[in-house]
Structures are given as C-alpha cells and as structure tokens.
KOLMI-465957 format. One line per 4 residues: number of its first residue (from 1); their letters; for each residue x, y, z of N, C-alpha, C. Coordinates in Angstrom, 1 decimal. Each point is the difference from the previous one (the first is absolute). Example, Ala and Ser with C-alpha at 12.3 -4.5 7.8 and 13.67 -1.06 7.14 Angstrom:
<kezas>
1	AS	13.2/-5.7/7.8/-0.9/1.2/0.0/0.9/1.2/0.0; -0.4/1.1/-0.7/0.9/1.1/0.0/-0.8/1.1/0.8 .
</kezas>
This chain:
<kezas>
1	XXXX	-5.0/-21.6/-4.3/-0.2/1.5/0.2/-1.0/0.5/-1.0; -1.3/1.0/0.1/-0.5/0.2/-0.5/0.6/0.9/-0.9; -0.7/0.2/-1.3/0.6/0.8/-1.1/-0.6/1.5/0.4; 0.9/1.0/-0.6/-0.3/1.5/0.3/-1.2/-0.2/-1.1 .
5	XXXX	-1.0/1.4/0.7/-1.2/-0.3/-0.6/0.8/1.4/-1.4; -1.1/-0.2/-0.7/0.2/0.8/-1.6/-1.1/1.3/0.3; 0.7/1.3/-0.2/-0.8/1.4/-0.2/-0.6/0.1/-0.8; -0.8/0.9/-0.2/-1.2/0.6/-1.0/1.3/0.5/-0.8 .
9	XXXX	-0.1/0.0/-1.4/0.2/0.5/-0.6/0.5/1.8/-0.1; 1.1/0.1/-0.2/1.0/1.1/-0.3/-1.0/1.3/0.0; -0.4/-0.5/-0.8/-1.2/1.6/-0.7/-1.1/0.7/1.1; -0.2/-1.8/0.2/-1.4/0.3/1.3/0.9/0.8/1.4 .
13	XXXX	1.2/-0.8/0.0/0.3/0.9/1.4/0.7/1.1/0.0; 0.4/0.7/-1.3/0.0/1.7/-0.4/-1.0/0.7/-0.1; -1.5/-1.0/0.0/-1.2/1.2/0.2/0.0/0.4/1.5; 0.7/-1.5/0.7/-1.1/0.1/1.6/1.4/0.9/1.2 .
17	XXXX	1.1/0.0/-0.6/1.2/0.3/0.8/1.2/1.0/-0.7; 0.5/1.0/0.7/1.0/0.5/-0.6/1.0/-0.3/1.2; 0.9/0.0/-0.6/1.4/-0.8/0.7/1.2/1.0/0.0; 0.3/-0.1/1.2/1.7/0.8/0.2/1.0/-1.1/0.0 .
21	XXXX	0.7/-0.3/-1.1/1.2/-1.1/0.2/1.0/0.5/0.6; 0.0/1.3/0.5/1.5/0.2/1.2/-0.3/-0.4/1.1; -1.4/0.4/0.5/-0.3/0.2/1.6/-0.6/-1.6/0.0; -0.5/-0.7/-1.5/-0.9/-1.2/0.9/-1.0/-0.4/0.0 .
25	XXXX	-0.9/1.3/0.0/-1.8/0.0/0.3/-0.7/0.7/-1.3; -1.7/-1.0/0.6/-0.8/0.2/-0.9/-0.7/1.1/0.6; -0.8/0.5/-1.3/-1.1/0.9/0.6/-1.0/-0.1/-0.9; -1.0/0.0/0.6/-1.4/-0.4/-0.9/0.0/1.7/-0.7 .
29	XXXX	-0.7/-0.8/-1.5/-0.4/1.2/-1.0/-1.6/-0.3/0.3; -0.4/1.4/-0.9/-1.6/-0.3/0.1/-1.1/-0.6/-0.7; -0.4/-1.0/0.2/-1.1/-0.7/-0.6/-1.1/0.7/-0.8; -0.3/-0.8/-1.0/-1.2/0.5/-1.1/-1.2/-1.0/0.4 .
33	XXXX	-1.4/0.7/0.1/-0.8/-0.8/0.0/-0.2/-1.6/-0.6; 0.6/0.1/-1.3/0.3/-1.7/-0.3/0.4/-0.8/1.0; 1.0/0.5/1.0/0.3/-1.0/1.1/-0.7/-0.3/1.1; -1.3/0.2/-0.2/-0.8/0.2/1.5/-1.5/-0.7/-0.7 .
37	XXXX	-0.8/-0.8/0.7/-0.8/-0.5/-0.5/-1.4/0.9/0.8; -1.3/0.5/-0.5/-0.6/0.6/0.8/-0.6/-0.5/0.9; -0.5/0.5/1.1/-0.6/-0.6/0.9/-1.3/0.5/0.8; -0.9/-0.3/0.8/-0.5/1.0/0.5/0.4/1.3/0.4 .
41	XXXX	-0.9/1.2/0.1/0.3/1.1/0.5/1.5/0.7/-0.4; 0.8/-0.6/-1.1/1.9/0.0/-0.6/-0.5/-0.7/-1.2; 0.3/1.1/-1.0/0.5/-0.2/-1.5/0.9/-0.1/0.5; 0.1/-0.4/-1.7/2.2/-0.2/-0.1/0.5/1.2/0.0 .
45	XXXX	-1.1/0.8/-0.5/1.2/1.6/-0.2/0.0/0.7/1.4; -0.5/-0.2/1.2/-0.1/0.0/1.0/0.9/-0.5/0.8; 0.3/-1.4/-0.3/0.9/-0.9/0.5/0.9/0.6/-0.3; 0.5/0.1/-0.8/1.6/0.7/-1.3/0.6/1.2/0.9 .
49	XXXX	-1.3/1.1/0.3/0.3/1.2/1.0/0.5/-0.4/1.4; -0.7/-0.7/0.6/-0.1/-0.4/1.6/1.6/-0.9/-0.2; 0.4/-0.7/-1.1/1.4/-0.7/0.2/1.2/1.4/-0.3; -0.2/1.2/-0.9/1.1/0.6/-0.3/-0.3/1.0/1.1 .
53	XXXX	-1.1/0.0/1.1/0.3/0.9/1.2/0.7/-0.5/1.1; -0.5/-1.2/0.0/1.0/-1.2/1.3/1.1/-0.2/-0.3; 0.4/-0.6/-1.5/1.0/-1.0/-0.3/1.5/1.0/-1.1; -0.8/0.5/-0.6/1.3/0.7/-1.0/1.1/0.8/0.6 .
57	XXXX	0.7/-0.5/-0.8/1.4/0.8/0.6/0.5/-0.9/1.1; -0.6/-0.5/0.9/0.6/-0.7/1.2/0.4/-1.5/-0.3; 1.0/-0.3/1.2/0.9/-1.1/-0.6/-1.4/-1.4/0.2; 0.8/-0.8/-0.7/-1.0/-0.9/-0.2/0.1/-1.7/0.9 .
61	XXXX	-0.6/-0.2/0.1/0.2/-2.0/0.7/0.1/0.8/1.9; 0.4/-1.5/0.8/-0.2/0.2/1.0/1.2/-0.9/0.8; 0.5/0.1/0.9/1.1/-0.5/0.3/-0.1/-1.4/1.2; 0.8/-1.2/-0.6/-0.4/-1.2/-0.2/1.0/-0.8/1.0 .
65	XXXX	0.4/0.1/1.0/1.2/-0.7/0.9/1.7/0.9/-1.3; -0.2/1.3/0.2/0.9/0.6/-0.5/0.3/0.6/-1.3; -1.0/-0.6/-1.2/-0.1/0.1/-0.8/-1.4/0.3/-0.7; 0.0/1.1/-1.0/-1.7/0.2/0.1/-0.5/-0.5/-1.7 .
69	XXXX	-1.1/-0.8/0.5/-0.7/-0.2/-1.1/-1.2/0.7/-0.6; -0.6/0.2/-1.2/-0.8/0.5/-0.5/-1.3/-1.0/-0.6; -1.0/0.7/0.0/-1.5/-0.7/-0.2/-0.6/0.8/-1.5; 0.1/-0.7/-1.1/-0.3/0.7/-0.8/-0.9/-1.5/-1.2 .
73	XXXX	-1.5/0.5/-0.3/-0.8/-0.5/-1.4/0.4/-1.5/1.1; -0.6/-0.2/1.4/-0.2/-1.2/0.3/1.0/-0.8/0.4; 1.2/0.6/-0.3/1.7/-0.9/0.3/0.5/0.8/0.9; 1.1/-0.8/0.5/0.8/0.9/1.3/1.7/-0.7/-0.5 .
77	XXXX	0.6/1.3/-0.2/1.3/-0.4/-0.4/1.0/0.6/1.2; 1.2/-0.5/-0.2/1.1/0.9/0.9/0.7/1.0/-0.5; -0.2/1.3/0.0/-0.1/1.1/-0.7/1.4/0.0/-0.7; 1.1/-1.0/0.9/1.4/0.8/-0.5/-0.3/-1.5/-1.9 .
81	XXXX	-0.7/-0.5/0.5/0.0/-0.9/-1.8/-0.9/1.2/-1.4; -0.4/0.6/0.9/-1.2/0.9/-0.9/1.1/0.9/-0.3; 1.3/0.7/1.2/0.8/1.4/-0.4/1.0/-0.8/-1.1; 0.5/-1.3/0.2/0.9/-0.8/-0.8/-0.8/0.0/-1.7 .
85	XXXX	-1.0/-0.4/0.1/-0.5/0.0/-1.4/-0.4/1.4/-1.1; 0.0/1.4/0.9/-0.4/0.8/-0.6/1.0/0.8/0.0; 1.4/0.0/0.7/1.3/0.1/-0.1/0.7/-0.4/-1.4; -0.2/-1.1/0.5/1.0/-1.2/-1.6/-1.1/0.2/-1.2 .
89	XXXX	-1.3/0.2/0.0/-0.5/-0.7/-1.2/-0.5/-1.1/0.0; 0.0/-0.9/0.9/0.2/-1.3/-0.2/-0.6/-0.7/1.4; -0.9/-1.0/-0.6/-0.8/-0.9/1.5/1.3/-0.6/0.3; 0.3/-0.7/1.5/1.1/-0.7/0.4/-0.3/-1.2/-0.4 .
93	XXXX	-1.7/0.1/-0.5/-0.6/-1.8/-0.2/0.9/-0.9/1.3; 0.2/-1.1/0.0/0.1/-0.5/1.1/1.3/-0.8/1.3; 0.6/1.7/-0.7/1.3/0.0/0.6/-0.7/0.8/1.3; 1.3/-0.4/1.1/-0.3/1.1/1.4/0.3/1.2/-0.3 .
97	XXXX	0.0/1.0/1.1/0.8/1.2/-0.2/0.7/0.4/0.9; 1.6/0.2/0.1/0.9/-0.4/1.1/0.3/1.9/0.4; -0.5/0.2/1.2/0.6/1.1/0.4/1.4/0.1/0.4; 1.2/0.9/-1.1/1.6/-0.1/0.0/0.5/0.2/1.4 .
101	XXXX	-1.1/0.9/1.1/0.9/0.0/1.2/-1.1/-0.5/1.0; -0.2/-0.7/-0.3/-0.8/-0.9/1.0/-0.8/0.5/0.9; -0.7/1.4/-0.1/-1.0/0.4/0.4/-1.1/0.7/-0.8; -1.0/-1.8/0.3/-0.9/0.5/-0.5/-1.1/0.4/-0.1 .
105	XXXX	-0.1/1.2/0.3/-0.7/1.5/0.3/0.5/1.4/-1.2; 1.0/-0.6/-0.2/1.2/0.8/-1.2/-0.5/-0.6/-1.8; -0.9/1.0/0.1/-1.3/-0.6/-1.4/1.1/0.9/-1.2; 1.0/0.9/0.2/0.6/0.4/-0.6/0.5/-0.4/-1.8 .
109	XXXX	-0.1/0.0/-0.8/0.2/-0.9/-1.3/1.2/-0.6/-0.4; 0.8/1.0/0.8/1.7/-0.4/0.0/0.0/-0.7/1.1; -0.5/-0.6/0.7/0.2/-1.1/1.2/-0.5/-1.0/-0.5; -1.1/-0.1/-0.9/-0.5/-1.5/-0.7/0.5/-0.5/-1.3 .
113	XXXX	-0.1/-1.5/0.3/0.8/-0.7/-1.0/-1.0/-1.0/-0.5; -0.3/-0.8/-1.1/-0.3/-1.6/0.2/0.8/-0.8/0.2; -0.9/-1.0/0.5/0.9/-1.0/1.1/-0.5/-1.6/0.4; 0.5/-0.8/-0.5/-0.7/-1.5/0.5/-0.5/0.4/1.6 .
117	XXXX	-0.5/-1.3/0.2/-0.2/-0.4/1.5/1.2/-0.1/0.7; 0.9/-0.5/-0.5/1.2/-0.4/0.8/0.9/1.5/-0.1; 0.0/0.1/-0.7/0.8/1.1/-0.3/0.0/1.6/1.4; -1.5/-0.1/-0.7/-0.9/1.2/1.3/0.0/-0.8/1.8 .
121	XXXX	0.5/-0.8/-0.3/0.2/-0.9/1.5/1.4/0.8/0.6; 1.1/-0.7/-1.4/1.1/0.4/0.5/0.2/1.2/0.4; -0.7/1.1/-0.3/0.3/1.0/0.0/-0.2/0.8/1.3; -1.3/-0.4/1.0/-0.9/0.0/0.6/0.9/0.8/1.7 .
125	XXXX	-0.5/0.4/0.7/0.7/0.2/1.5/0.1/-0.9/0.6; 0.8/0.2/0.8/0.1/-0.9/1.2/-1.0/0.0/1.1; -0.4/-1.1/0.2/-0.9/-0.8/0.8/0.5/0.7/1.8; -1.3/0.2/0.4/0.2/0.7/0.9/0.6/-0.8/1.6 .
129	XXXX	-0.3/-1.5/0.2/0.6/-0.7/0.5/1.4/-0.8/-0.7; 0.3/1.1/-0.8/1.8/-0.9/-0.4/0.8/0.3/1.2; 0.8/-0.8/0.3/0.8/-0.1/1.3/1.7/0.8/0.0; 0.1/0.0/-1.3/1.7/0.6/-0.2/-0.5/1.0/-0.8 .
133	XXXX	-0.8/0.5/-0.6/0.3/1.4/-0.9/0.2/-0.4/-1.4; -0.1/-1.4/-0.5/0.6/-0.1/-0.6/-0.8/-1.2/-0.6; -0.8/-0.2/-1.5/-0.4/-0.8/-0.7/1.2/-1.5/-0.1; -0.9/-0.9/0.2/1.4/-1.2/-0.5/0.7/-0.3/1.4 .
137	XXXX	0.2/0.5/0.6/1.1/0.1/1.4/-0.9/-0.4/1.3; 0.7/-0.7/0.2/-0.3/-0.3/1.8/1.2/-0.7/0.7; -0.2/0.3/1.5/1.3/-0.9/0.6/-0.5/-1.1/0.6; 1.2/-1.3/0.2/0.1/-1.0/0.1/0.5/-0.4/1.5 .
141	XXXX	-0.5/0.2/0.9/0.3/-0.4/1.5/0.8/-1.1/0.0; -0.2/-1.1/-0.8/1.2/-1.2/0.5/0.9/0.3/-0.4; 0.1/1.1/-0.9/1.6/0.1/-0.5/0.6/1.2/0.2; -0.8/1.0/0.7/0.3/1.5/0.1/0.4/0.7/-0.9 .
145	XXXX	-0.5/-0.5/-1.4/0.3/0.8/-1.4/-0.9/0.6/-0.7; -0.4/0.6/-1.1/-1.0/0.4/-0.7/-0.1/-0.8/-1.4; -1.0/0.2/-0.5/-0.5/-1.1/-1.1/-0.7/0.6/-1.1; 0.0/0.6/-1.7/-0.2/0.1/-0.6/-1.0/-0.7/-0.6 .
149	XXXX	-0.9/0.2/-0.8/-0.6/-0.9/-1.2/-0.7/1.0/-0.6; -0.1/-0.7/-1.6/-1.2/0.9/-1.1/-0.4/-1.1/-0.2; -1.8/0.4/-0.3/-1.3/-0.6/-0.3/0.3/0.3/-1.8; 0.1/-1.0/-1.2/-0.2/0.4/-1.2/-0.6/-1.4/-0.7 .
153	XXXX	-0.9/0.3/-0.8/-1.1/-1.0/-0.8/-0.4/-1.1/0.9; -0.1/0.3/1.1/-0.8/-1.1/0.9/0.9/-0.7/1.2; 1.6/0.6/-0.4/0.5/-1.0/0.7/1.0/1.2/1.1; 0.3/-0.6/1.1/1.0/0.7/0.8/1.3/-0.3/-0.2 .
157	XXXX	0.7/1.0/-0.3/1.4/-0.3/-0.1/1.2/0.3/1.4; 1.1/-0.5/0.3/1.0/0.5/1.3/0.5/0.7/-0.9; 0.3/1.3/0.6/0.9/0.8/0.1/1.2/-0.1/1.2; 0.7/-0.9/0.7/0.7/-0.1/0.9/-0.4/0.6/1.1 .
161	XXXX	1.1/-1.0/1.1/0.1/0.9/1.2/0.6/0.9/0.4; -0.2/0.9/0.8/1.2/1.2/0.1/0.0/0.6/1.5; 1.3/0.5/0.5/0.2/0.2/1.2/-0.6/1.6/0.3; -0.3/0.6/-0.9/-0.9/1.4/0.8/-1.0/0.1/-1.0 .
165	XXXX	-1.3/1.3/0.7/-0.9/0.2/-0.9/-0.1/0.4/-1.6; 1.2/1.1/0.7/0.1/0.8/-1.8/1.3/-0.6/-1.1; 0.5/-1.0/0.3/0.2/-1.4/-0.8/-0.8/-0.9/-0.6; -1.1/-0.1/0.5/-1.1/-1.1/-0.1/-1.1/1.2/-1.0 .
169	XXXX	-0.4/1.2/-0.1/-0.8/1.3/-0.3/1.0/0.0/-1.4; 1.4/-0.1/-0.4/0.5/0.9/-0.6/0.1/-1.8/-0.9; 0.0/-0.9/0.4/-0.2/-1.5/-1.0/-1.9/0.2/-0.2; -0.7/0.4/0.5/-1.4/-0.1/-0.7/-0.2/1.3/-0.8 .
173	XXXX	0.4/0.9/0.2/-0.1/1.3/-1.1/0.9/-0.4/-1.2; 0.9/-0.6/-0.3/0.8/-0.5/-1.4/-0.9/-1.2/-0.4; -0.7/-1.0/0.5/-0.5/-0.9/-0.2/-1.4/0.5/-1.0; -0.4/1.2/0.9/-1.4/0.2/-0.5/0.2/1.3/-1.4 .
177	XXXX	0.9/0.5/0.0/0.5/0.8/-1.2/0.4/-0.7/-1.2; 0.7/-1.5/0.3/0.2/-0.7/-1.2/-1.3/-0.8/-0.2; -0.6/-0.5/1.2/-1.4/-1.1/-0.9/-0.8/1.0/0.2; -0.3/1.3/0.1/-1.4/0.6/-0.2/-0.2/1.4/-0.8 .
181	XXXX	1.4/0.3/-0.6/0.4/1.1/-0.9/-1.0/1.3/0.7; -0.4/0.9/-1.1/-0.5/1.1/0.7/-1.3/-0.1/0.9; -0.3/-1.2/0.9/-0.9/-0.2/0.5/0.9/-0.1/1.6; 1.3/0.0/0.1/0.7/-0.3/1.3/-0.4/0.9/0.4 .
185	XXXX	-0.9/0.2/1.4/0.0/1.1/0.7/1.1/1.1/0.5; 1.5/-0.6/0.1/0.8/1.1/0.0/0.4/0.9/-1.1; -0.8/-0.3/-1.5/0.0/0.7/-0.7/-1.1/1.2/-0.2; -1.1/-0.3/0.6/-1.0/0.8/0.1/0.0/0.9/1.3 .
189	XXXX	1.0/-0.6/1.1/-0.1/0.9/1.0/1.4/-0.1/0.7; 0.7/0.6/-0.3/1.5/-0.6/0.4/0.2/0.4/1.7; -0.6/1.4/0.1/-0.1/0.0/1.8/-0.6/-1.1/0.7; -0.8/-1.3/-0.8/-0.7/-0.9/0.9/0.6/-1.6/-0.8 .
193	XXXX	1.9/0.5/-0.5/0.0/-1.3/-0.5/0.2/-1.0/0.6; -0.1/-0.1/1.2/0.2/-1.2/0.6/-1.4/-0.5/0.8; -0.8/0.7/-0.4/-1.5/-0.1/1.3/-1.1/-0.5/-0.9; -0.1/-0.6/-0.6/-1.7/-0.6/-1.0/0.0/-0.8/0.2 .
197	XXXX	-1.6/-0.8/0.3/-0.2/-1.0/-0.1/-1.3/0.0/-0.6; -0.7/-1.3/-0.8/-1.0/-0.2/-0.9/-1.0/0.8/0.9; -1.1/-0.2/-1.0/-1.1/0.3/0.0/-1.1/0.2/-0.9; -1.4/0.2/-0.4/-0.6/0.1/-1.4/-0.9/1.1/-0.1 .
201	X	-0.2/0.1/-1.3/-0.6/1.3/-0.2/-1.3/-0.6/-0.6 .
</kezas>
C-alpha cells in the first residue's frame, strides 16, 4: 500500500488556508505577490489581485469521488489531511486519517482520527453488494444457517454458525469491539452496528 504522501509544512499552509475545525472546510486566504511568479502581460502583484478576487474567502480543493482535494505550490492533497494537521498542530506524517462515522465527506476535526491502513479499513462502510447487511456474515444454503467471521492481521477467523441473522450480527459486533477497540464500527456508529464492511481511504 502506498505511503500517505507528507504536507507542506504547518506554517506554509497557515499562509495559503484558514480552516473551520467544526464545519470541516478550507478557505483560501489571500496571496502576496511572492507566491506568483511574473509572466507576460501579469506581474506578480497583478497575479496576487486577480487570485484575492477569484479565490479568497471561498472554500478551497475540488471534490474527488466524494471527497475534495486541494491543489496548492504544485501538490494536491486531500483537504480533510490539510484540516487534520492545522487542527492538531501536527502532520499525520504517514499515518491515514480515519473518518469516526464513516462518511467521508464529514471533514469535520471531531470526526478525524489517525489511523493505520488496517485500522481505517476496519472502520470503513459497508460494501454495497454485501448480501446480509452485515460485515463478516453470510448464509450457508447447505446448512440453512448463518456464518460469522473477522478478517485480523492477515488471517480469517470463524466466528460460528448460528440459526438466525441477528445471532450471527450480534457474534460479529462483540468480535469486532474486542479485536478492533475504538476502531469497531459499532463504536463509531452504533445505529449502523451491525452493517460495515471494509473498504479504503
């Protein structure tokens, strides 16, 4: 899995962005001719004007299969790593960043966490072709029962067989609360604790 890429520096992206950490979003501040190289017919102090008439004040990046990213000094990050780092203080360097309720559109600061790869897996929605509602769970035709399992460090585990759905839902939600601590999706979203299945960010 490739490594999360590394932001510009804290400072640099308090010049280029001011951040709401309740609501989520960036908004571009206004540029100084230092940031603009001249060009024909556009100085920089020209450039500097023409970006705080278009760009200032308005939210920033562009929205990316749900999530919006930002184009800034040549890089393109995913804005909610830029609201994470100017939030905390702190680059995530090359941890993920796990949205707590699994939607991630919710750039919110209290919805993000750091997060391994696996971790931000576990956490993830359910897959839109899941068949029972239910991560881990499927039924077994030759036996007319339901069937359990968790995925942990590589390997698949049984969770048993069981004679109805929310028997088999109610053994994968204790399974995933003891091997996945505050990353069990019924902890992050208890209306959907029986319905997640992987996915990556």
């Amino acid at each position: 899995m490739p490594k999360a890429q590394s932001l510009l520096p804290l400072s640099r992206l308090r010049t280029l962005f001011d951040c709401d950490c309740a609501r989520g979003t960036l908004t571009f501040r206004p540029r100084t001719p230092a940031d603009f190289k001249p060009v024909p017919r556009l100085s920089a102090v020209a450039a500097a004007k023409a970006f705080a008439t278009r760009h200032a004040g308005k939210i920033a990046g562009r929205s990316d299969s749900g999530r919006r990213r930002v184009n800034v000094d040549g890089c393109r990050f995913w804005a909610y790593r830029v609201i994470f780092a100017l939030c905390s203080g702190r680059d995530p360097g090359e941890a993920r960043i796990d949205h707590r309720n699994g939607d991630s559109a919710d750039d919110a600061y209290s919805n993000l966490r750091p997060a391994s790869h696996a971790e931000n897996i576990r956490n993830a929605k359910l897959r839109k072709d899941n068949a029972t509602g239910a991560r881990g769970v499927f039924f077994v035709k030759r036996t007319g029962r339901y069937a359990a399992s968790i995925h942990v460090d590589g390997k698949t585990h049984s969770l048993g067989g069981f004679a109805t759905l929310d028997e088999a839902k109610a053994a994968r939600v204790e399974a995933e609360r003891r091997l996945f601590g505050e990353f069990a999706p019924s902890l992050s979203r208890p209306a959907d604790a029986m319905s997640e299945s992987p996915g990556t960010k």
